[in-house]
ROSE-4610 file (N, C-alpha, C; in Angstrom, 1 decimal, always signed):
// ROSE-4610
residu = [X/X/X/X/X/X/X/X/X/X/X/X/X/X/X/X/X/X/X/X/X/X/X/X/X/X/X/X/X/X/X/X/X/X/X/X/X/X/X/X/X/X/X/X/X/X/X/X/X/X/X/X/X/X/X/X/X/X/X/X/X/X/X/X/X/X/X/X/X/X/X/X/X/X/X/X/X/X/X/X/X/X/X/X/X/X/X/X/X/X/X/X/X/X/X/X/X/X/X/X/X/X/X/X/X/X/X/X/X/X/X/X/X/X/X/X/X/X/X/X/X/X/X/X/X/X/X/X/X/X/X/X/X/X/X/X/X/X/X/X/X/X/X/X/X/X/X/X/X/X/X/X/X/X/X/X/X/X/X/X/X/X/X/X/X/X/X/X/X/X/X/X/X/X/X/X/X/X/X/X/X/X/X/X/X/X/X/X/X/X/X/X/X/X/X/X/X/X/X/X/X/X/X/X/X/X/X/X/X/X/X/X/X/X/X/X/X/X/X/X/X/X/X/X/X]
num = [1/1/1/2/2/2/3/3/3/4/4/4/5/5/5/6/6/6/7/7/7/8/8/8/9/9/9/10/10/10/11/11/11/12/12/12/13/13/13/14/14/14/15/15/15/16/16/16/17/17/17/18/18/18/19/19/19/20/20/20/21/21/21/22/22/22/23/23/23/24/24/24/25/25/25/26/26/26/27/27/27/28/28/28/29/29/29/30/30/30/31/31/31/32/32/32/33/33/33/34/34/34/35/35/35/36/36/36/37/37/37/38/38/38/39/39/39/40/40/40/41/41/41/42/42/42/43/43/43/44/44/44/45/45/45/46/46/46/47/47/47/48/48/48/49/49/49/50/50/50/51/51/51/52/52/52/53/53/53/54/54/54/55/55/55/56/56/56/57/57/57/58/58/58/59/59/59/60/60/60/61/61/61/62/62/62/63/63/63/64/64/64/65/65/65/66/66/66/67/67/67/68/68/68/69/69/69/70/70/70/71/71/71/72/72/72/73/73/73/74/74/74/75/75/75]
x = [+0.8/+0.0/+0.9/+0.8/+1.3/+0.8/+1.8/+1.9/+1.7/+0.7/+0.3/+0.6/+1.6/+1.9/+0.4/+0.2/-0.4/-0.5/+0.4/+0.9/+0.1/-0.9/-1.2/-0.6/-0.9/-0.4/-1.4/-1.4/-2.3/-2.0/-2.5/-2.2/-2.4/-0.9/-1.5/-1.3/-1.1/-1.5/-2.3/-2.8/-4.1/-3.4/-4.6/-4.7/-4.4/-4.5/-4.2/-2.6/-2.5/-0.3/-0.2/-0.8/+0.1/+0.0/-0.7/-1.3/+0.2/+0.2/+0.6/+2.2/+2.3/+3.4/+4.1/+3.4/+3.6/+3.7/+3.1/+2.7/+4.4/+4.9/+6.3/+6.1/+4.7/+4.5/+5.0/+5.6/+5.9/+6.5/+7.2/+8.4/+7.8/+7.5/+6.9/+7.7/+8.7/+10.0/+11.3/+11.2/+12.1/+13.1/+14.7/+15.2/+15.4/+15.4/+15.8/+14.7/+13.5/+12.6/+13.0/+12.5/+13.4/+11.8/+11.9/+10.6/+9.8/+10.8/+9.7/+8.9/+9.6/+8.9/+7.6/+7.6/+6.5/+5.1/+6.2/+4.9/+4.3/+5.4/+4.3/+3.2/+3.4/+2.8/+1.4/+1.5/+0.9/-0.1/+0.1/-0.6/-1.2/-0.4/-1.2/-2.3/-2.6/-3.4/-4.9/-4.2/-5.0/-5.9/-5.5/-5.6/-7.4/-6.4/-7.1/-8.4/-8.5/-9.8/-10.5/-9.7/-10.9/-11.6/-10.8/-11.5/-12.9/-12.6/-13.7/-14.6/-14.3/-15.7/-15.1/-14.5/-14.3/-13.4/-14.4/-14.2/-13.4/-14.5/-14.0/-13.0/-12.6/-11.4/-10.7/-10.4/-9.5/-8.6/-10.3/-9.8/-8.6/-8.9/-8.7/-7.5/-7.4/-5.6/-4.6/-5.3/-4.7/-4.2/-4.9/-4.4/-3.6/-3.4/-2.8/-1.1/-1.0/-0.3/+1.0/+0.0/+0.6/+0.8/+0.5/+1.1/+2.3/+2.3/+3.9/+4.6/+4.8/+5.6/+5.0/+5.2/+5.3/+5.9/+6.8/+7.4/+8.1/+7.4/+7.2/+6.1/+4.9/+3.6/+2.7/+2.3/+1.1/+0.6/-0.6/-1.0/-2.7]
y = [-1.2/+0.0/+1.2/+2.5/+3.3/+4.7/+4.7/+6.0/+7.3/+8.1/+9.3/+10.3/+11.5/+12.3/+13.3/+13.8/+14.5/+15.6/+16.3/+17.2/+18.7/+19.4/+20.3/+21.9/+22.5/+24.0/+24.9/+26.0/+27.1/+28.9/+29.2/+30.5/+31.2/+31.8/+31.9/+33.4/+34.1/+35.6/+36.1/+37.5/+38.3/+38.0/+38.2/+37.6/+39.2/+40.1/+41.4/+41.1/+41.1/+41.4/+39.9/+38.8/+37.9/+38.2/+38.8/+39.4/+40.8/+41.1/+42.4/+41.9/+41.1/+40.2/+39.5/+38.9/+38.0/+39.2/+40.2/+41.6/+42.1/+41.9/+42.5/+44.3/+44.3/+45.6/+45.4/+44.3/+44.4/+43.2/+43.5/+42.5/+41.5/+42.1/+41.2/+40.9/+42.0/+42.1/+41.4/+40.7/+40.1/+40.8/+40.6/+41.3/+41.4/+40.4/+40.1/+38.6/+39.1/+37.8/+37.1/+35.8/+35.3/+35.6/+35.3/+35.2/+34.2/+33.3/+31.8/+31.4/+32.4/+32.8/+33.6/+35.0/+35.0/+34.5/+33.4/+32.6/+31.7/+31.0/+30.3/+30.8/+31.8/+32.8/+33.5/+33.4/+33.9/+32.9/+31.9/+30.0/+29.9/+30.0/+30.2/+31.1/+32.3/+33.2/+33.3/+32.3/+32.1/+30.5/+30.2/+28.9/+28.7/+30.2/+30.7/+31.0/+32.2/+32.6/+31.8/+31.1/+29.5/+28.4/+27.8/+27.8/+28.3/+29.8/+30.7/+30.8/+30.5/+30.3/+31.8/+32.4/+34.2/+34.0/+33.5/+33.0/+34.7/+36.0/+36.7/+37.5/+37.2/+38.1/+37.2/+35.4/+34.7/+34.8/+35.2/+35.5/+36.6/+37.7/+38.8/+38.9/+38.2/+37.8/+37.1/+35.9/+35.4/+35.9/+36.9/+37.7/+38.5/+39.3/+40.2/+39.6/+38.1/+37.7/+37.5/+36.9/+36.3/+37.6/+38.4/+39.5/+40.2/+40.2/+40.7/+39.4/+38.2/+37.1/+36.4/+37.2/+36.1/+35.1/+35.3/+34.0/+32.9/+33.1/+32.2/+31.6/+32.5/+32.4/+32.0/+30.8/+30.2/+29.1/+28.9/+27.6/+27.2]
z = [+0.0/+0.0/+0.0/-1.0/-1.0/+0.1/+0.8/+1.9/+1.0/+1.4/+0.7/+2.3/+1.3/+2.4/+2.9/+3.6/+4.5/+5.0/+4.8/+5.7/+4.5/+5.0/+5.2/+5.4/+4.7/+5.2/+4.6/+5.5/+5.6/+6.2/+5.6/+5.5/+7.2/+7.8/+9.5/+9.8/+8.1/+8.4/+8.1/+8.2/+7.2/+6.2/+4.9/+3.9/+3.0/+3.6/+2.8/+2.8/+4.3/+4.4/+3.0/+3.1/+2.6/+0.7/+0.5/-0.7/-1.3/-0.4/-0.2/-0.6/+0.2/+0.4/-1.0/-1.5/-2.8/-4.1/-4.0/-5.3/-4.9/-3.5/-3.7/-3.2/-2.5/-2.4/-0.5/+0.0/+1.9/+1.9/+2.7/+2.7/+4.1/+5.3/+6.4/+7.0/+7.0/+8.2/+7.5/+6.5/+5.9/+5.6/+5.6/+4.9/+3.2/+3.0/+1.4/+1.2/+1.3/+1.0/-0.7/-0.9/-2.6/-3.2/-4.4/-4.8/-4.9/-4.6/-4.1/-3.0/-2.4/-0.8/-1.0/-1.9/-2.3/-3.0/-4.0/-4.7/-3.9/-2.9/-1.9/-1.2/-0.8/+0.5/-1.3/-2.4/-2.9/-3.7/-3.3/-3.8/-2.0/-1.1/-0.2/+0.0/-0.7/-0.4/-1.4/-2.9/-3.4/-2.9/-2.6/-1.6/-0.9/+0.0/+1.3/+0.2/-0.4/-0.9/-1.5/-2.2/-2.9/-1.9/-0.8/+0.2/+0.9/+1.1/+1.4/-0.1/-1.0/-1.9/-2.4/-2.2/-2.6/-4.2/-4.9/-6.7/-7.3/-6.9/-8.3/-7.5/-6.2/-5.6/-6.2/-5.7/-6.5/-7.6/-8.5/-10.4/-10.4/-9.4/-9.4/-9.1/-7.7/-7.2/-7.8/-8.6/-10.0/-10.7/-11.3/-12.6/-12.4/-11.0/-10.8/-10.4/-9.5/-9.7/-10.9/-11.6/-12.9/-13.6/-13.6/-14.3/-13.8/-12.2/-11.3/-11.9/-11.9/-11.9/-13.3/-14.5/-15.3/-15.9/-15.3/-15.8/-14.6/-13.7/-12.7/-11.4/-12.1/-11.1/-11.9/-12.2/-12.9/-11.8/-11.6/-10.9/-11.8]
């Protein structure tokens, strides 16, 4: 029987800062955050709002994403 990992993660700040955060507009005390640190925290945030059913903020967050990171933010 194949072991399927488990392990969960979830978004454990406001969803503005982590937004804020991924756009590259706040760093969140970081000194030199990478940008993969953003894209997580910004897959996390889109995450968060699909979860909550919040579809045209999602679209919204999506697009805006993928347009700061194009050529490394697609999900």
């Amino acid at each position: 029987m194949m072991e399927i990992d488990s392990d969960r993660f979830r978004l454990s700040i406001p969803l503005g800062d982590a937004l804020a955060f991924a756009m590259g507009w706040s760093d969140l005390g970081y000194e030199e955050p990478s940008d993969g640190m953003r894209h997580v925290v910004g897959a996390l945030a889109l995450d968060a709002l699909e979860q909550e059913e919040q579809w045209r903020e999602a679209s919204i967050a999506r697009s805006c994403l993928e347009q700061k990171w194009p050529n490394g933010f697609s999900l």
